[in-house]
C-alpha positions in Angstrom: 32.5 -15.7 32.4 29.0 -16.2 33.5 26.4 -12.7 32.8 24.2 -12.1 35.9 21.0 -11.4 34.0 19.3 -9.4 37.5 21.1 -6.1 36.0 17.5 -5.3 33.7 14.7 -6.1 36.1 14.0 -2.3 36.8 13.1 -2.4 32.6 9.5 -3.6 32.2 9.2 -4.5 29.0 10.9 -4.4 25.4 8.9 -2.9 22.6 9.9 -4.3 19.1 7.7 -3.2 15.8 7.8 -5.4 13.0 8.2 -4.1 9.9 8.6 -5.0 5.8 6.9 -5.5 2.9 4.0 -7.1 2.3 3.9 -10.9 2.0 7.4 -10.9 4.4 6.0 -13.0 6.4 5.7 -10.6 9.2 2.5 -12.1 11.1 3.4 -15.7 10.8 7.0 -14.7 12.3 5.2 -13.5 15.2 2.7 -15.9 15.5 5.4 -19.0 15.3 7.5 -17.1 18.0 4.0 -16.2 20.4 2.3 -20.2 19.8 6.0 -22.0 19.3 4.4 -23.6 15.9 3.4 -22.6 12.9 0.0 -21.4 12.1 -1.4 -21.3 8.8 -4.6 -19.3 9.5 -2.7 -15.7 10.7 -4.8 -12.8 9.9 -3.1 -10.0 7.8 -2.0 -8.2 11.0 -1.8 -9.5 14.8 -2.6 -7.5 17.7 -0.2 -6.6 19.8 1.7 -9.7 21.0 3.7 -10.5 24.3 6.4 -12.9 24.8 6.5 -13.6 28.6 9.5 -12.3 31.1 10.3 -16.1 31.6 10.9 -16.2 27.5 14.9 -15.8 27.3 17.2 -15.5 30.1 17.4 -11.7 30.5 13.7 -12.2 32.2 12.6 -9.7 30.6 9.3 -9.1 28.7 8.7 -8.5 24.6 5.7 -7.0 23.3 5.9 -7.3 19.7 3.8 -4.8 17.8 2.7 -6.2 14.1 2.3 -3.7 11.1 0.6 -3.3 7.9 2.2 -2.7 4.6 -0.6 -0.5 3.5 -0.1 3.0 1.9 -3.5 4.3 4.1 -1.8 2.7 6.7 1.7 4.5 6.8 1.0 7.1 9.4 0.1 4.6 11.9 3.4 2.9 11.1 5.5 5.5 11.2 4.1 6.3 15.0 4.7 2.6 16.5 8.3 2.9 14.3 8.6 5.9 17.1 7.7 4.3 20.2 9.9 1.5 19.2 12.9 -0.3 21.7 14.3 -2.2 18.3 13.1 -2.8 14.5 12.6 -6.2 13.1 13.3 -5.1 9.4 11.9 -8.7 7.2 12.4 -10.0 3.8 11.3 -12.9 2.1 13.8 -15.4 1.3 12.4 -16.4 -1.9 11.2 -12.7 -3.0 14.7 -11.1 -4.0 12.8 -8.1 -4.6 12.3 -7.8 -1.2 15.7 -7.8 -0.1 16.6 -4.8 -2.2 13.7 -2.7 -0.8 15.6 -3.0 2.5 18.2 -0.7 1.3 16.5 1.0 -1.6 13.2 2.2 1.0 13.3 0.9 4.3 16.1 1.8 5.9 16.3 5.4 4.3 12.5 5.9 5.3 13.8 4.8 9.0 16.6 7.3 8.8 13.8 10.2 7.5 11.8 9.3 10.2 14.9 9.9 13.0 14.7 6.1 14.1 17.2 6.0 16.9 16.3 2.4 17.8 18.9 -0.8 17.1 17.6 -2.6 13.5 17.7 -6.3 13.0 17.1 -7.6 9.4 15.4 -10.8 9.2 14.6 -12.7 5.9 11.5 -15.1 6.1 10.6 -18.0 4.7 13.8 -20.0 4.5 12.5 -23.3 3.8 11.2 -21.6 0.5 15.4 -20.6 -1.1 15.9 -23.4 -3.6 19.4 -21.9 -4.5 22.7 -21.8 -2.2 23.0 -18.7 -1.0 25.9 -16.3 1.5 24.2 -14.5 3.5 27.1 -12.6 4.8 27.9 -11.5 0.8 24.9 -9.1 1.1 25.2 -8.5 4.6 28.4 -7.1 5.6 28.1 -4.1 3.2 24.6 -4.0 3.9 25.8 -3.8 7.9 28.2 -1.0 7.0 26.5 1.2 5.0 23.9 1.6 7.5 25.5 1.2 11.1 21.9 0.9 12.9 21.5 -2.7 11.4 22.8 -4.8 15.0 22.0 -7.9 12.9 21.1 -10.1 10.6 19.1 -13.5 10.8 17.5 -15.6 8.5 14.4 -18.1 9.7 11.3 -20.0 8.2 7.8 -19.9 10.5 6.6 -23.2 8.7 10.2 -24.7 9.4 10.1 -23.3 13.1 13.7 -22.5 12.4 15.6 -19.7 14.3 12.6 -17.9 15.8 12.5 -17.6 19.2 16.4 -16.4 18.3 14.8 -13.1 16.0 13.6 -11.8 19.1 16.1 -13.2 21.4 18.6 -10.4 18.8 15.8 -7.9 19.1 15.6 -8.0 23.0 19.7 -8.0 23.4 19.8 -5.2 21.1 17.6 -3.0 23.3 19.4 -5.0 26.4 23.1 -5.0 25.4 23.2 -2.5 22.5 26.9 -3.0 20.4 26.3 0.8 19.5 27.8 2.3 22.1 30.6 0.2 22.7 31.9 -1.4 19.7 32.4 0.1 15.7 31.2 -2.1 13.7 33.3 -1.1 11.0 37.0 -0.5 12.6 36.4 -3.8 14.9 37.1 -1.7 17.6 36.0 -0.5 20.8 34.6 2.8 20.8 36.9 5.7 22.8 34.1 6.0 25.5 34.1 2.5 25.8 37.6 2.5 26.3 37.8 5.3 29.0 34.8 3.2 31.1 36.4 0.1 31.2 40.1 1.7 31.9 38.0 3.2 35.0 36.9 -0.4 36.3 40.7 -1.6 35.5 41.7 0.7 37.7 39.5 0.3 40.3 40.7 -3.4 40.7 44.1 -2.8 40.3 44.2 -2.4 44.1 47.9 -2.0 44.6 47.7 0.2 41.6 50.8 -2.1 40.1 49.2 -1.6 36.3 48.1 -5.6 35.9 45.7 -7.4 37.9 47.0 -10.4 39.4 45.1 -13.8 40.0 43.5 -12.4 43.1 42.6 -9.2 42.2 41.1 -11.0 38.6 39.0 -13.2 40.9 38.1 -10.5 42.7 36.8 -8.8 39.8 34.9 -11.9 38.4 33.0 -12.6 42.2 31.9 -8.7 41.9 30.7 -9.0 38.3 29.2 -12.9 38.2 28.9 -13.7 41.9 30.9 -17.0 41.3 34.7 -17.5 41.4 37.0 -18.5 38.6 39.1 -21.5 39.2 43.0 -21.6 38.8 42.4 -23.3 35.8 40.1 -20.8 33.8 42.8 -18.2 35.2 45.3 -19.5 33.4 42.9 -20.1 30.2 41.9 -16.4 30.5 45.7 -15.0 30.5 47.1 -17.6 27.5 43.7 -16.9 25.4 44.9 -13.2 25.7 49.1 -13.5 25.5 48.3 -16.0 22.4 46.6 -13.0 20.3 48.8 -10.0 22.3 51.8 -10.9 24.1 51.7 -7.2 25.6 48.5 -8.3 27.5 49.6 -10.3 30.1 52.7 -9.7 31.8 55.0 -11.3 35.0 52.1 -9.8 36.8 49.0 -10.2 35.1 46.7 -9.5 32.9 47.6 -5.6 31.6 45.4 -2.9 30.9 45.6 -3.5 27.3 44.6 -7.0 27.5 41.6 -6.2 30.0 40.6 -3.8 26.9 41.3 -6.7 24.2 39.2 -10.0 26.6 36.3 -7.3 26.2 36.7 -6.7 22.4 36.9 -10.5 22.1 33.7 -10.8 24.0 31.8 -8.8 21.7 33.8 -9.9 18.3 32.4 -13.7 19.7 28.6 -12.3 20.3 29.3 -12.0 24.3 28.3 -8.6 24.2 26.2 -9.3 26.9 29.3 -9.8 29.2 30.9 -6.6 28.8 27.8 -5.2 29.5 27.3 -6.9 32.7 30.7 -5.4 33.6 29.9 -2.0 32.8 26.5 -2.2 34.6 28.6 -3.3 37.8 30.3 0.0 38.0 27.3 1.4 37.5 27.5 2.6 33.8 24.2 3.1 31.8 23.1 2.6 28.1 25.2 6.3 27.1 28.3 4.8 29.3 27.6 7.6 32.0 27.3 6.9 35.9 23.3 6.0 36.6 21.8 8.8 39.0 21.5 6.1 41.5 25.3 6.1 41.6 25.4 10.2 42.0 23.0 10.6 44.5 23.0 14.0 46.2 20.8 13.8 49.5 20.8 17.5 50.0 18.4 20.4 48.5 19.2 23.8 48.5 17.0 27.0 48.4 17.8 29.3 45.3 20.0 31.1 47.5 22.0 28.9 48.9 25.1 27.5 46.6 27.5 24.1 46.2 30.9 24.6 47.3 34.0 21.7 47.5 34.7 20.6 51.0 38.6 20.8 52.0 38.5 17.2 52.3 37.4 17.3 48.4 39.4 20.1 47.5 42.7 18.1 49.0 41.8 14.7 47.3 41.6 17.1 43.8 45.5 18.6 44.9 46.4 14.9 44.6 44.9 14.3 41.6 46.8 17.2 40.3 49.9 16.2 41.4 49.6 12.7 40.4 49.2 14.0 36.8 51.9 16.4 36.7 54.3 13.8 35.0 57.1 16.9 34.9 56.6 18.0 38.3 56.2 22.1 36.9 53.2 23.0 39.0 51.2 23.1 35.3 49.1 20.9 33.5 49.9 20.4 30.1 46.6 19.7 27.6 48.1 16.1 27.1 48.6 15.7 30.8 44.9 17.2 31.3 44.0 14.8 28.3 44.9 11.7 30.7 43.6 12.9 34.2 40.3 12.6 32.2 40.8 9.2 30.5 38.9 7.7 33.1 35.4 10.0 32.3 33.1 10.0 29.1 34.9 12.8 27.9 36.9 16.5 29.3 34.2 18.1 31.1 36.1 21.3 30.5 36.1 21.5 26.6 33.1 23.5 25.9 31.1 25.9 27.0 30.9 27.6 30.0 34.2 25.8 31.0 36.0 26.2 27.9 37.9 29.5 28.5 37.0 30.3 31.8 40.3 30.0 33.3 43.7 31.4 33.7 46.1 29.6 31.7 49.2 29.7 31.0 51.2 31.3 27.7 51.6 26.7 26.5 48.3 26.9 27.2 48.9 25.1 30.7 46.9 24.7 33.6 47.9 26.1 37.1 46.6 24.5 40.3 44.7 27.3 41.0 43.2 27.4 37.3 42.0 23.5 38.2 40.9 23.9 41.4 38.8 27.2 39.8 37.3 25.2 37.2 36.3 22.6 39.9 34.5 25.1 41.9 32.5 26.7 38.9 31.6 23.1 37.8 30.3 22.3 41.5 28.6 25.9 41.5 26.8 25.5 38.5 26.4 21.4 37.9 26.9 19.9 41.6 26.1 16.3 39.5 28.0 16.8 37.0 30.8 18.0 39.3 30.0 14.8 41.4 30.2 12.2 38.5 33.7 13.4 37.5 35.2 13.5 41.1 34.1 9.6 40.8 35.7 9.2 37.2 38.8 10.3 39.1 38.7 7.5 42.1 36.8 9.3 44.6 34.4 7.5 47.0 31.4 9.4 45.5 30.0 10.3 48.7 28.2 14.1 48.4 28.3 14.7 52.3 32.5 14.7 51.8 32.6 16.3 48.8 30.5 19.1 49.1 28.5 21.4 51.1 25.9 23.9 51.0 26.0 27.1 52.2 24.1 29.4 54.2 21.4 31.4 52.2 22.3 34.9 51.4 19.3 36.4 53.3 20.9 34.8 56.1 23.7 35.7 55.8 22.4 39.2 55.3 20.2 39.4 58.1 23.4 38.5 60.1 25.7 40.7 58.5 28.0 37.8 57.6 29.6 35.5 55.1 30.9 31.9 55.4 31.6 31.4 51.8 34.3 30.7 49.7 33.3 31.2 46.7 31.5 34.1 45.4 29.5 34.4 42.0 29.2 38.5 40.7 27.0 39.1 38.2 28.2 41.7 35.2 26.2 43.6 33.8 26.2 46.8 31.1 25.1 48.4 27.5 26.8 47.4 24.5 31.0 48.2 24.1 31.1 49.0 28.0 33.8 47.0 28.5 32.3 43.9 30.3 34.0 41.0 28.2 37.5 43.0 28.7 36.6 43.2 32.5 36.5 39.2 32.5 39.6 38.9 30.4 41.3 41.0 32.8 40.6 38.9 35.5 41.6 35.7 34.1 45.2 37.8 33.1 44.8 38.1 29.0 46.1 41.4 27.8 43.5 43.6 26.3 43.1 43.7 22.7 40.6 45.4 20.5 41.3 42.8 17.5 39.4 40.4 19.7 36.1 42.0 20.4 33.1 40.8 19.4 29.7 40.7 20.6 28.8 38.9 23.3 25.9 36.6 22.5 25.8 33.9 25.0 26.7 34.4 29.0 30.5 34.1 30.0 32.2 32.9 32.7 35.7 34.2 34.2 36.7 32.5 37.4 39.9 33.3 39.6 41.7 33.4 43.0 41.1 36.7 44.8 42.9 38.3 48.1 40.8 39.9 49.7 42.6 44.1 50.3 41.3 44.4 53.7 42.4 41.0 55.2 46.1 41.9 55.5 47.0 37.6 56.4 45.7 37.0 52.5 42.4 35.7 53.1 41.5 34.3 49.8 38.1 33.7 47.9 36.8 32.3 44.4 35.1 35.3 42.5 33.0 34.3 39.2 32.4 36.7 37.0 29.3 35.8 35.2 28.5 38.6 31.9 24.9 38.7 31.2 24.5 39.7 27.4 22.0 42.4 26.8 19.6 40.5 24.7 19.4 38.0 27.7 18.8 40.2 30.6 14.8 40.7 30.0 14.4 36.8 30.1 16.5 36.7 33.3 14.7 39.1 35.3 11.4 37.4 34.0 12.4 34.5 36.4 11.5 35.6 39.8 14.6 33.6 40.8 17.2 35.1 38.4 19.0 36.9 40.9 18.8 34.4 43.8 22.5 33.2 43.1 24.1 36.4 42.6 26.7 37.4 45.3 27.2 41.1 43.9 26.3 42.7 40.9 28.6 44.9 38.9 27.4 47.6 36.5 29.8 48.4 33.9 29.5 51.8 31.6 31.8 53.2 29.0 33.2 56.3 31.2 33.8 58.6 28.9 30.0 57.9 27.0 27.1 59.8 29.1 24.6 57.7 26.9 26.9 54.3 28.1 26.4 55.6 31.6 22.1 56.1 31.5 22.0 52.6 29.8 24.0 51.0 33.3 21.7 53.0 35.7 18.9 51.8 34.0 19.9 48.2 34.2 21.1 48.7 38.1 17.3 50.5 38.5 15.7 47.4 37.0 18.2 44.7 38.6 17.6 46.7 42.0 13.7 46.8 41.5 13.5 43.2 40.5 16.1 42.9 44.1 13.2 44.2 46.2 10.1 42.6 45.0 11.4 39.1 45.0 13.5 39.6 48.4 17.0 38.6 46.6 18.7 41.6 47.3 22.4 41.8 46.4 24.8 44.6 46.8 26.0 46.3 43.8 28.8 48.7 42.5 29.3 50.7 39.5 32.5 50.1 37.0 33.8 53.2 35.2 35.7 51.2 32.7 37.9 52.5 29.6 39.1 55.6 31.7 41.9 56.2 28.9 39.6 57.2 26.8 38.9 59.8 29.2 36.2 61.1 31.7 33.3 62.5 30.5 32.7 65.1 33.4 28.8 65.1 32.7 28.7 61.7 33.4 31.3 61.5 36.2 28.5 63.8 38.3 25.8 62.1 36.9 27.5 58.6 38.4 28.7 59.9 41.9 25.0 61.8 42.3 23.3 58.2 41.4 25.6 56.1 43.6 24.7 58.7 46.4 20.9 58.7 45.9 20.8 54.7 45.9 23.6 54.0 49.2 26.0 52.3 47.2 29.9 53.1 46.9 31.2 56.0 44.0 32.0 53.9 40.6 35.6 52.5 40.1 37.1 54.1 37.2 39.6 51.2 35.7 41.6 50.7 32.5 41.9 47.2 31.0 43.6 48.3 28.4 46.5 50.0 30.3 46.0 47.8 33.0 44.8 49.6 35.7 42.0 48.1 37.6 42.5 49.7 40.9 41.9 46.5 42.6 38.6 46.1 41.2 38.2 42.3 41.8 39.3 42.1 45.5 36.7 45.2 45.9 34.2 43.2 44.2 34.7 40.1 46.6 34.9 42.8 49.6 31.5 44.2 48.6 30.6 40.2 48.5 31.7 39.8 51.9 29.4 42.3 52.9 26.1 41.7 52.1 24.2 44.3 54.0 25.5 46.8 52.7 25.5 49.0 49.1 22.3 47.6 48.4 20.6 49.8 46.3 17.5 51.5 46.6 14.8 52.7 44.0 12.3 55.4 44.7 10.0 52.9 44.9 11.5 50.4 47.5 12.4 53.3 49.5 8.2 54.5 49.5 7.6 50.3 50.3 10.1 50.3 53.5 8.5 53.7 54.9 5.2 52.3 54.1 6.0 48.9 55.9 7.5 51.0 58.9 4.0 53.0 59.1 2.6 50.3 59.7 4.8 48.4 61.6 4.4 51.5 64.2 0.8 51.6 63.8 0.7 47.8 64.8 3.1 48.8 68.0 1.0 51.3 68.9 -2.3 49.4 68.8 -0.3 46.4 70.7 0.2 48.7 73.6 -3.0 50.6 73.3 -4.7 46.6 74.1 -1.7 45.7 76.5 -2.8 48.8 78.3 -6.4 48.1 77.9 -6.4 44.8 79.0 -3.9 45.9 82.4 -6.7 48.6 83.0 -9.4 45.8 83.0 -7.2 43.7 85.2 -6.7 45.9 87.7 -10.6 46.9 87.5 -11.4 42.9 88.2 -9.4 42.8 90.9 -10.5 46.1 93.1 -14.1 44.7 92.6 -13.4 41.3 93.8 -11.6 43.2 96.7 -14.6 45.0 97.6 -17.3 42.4 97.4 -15.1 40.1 99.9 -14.7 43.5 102.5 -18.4 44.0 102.3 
């Protein structure tokens, strides 16, 4: 299979440093490779070299960087080590001394200095070994004990043997790094690998019969090499494959497994550079992620607007689903969930803040709701990320039908309505209020106090609400997003902390007066911060662990607050015996109502009479001039009238 080398002209050059011992042979290797013969007056270090695009095949540039093996001049080594694209590591052939440095100093000190770029080792002076030597015998456990080594080469300057192919290895190691696709030591793709090229399997497999045929191989050969493989080199393909695993090719074609083995054959062979050009096809970069350019999302949002699915997004998701559900339950199992992602880099669900955000079930199952919930929190808070793994799963990848952008919340303010589905709350509260319990209520988990701890980084707890008032079920996504109290001074330092927040929810121990004064000073600060940035939110007070019983200090305190500031008397709940008096579908109606129970401090209140003072003021000085400018009118015109009668 041909490599279509057009895949790197958006990379202008590749950087490789040279490094080694002295009397390597560094600068001569570089100055064979730059003239194409050998020079024997090299100075002790070259300046910086290039290699033209036109050098190897990939058209792309080198510019080699030369060092010195000076002590004084190890700080300057160190930074070119960093700007590096790849590491010529060199030895001298007839110095074994030299060779043993490589593992006793070099490669450690590249380690201590967090050298993330592909190593090739290269001994020097070949035409200088007297003895027979196996270069593989101090290679391979050389190559496994330190994984960044891509390769090893030996060459002689004054021979002009193997240089050009030092940083021919050098440029494909920057180019088509084994790294991410192949372990060196299992001689085996890597998982990531795996899931990327099961993707493009997929993708071919047009009539999703689990082999690709002749045409549908062809198919894929035009699209990755622009050129066509004959009958014969079909054939060739599929016996190459069923002579090493039969279970590759079957009455069909070539199988999944066998697609996954031709590509581990292509790198075990050095045509690493072929799988790559695959991969780059489909649009995968160097970390085996979808490039941006494959992800684009034309749209921008304000900071008040949000990312929601469309129905035409959420309906190709309900088919995913189903698809997966091997037992037909209405649940995904974690194995089942396991292979609906084979296809991306990894589960986008298993950490943090997805991990745990759902309702699952007692097996630890996921519901169709539970899915679809985690899709719309992924799209609220990661529209790309939520975008790349809609394409892992097969869809077209166009944003415009898979998302859309709602109106901003000071419109929908100003026009007293919503057209949202899904509405993000804000939770706030003092230590032990009862906020973590609040979210584990709403996801369905019985309350426990074994489980509490802290909360030190923000949680997420998303669900299906019905909204009480809509008696047809009307039914909305609420996210219930704790802010932890060490986190809430950096949140309202960004002027655009609350510009996402749907409603905000104060929760205070109810039976602690001091729990109480720390949630009306948080709704004073959160409604203050509301009125000077213009992202106003309505808000709502919790009253939460009512078994413990009402403090009646604080029950007055509360109701005279929520009286003062327009906003509705708290909702006294009980996680623990599970009474929550509809708290979440009171939360979304509060949501769905945007104009009202916004709070307001002493201050706002003296701002909005000072701005209608004025407002007046400027009324009555517009009529004062309308009137004024009438009265001259009128005075123009009776003068013109009497001039023209006398």
């Amino acid at each position: 299979m041909p490599v279509d080398r057009k895949v790197h002209a958006t990379r202008s050059s590749v950087r490789v440093v040279v490094v080694g011992d002295r009397g390597t042979g560094k600068s001569s290797l570089i100055a064979a490779a730059a003239a194409e013969t050998f020079r024997g007056d090299v100075p002790p270090v070259l300046p910086p070299t290039r290699l033209p695009a036109d050098y190897f095949p990939d058209n792309v540039p080198i510019v080699i960087i030369d060092t010195s093996s000076g002590l004084e001049n190890r700080g300057k080594v160190a930074e070119e080590l960093k700007r590096a694209d790849a590491v010529v590591l060199t030895y001298a052939c007839d110095q074994p001394t030299t060779l043993n440095r490589l593992s006793s100093f070099w490669l450690h000190e590249l380690r201590r200095l967090e050298i993330r770029a592909p190593v090739v080792v290269v001994g020097c002076k070949l035409d200088k070994r007297s003895e027979e030597y196996n270069l593989s015998v101090e290679m391979v456990p050389l190559m496994h004990q330190f994984q960044e080594i891509e390769t090893c080469i030996e060459c002689s300057a004054a021979a002009m043997q193997q240089i050009p192919e030092v940083f021919y290895f050098a440029q494909k190691a920057v180019l088509h790094p084994t790294a991410p696709l192949f372990d060196q030591e299992t001689q085996a793709l890597k998982p990531r690998c795996m899931r990327a090229l099961k993707r493009i399997f997929i993708l071919c497999d047009r009539d999703m019969d689990g082999a690709l045929d002749d045409g549908e191989l062809n198919d894929f050969q035009i699209k990755c090499f622009n050129a066509a493989l004959q009958p014969a080199e079909v054939v060739g393909v599929k016996r190459v494959v069923q002579e090493k695993l039969p279970e590759g090719v079957n009455d069909i074609g070539l199988t999944l497994t066998g697609f996954l083995f031709l590509h581990a054959l292509f790198i075990e062979k050095s045509r690493i550079e072929t799988t790559w050009a695959v991969l780059r096809k489909f649009g995968y970069d160097d970390d085996l992620r979808l490039r941006d350019d494959y992800l684009s999302i034309p749209f921008k949002k304000a900071p008040d607007q949000s990312v929601e699915l469309t129905g035409e997004a959420v309906e190709f998701l309900k088919g995913i689903f189903s698809t997966f559900d091997d037992d037909k339950d209405g649940v995904l199992r974690n194995s089942e969930l396991e292979d609906l992602f084979s296809t991306a880099p990894e589960s986008p669900w298993n950490e943090a803040p997805y991990k745990d955000a759902v309702e699952r079930t007692p097996l630890q199952g996921l519901s169709i709701s539970g899915f679809l919930c985690e899709w719309a929190l992924m799209t609220l808070l990661d529209p790309a990320k939520s975008l790349a793994n809609l394409v892992y799963l097969g869809h077209s990848g166009n944003a415009t039908s898979a998302f859309q952008v709602t109106k901003r919340r000071s419109f929908s303010r100003k026009k007293q309505q919503v057209e949202r589905d899904v509405f993000q709350c804000f939770v706030f509260g003092p230590k032990n209020a009862g906020k973590s319990a609040l979210l584990a209520s709403l996801l369905g988990r019985p309350f426990s106090d074994e489980d509490y701890s802290s909360t030190m980084t923000e949680q997420y707890a998303v669900n299906i609400v019905k909204n009480r008032v809509n008696s047809h079920g009307n039914k909305k996504t609420l996210i219930l997003r704790e802010i932890p109290n060490h986190d809430i001074k950096k949140l309202l330092s960004d002027k655009e902390s609350l510009a996402s927040c749907d409603a905000a929810v104060f929760v205070y121990d109810s039976s602690s007066e001091q729990s109480l004064n720390g949630a009306i000073e948080l709704l004073s600060d959160v409604a203050r911060q509301g009125e000077e940035t213009g992202y106003e939110m309505p808000c709502m007070l919790v009253a939460a662990q009512s078994d413990l019983g009402l403090n009646p200090v604080a029950k007055t305190i509360a109701e005279k607050v929520c009286s003062d500031m327009k906003i509705d008397p708290p909702i006294y709940v009980s996680v623990k015996e599970r009474d929550a008096h509809d708290v979440f579908s009171r939360i979304v109606d509060v949501a769905e109502h945007p104009h009202l129970r916004i709070p307001g401090t002493a201050i706002g209140r003296s701002k909005k009479k000072y701005r209608q003072f004025v407002h007046n003021g400027l009324v009555c000085l517009s009529v004062g001039a309308a009137a004024t400018f009438i009265g001259l009118a009128a005075y123009r015109a009776y003068s013109t009238r009497r001039s023209t009668s006398s």
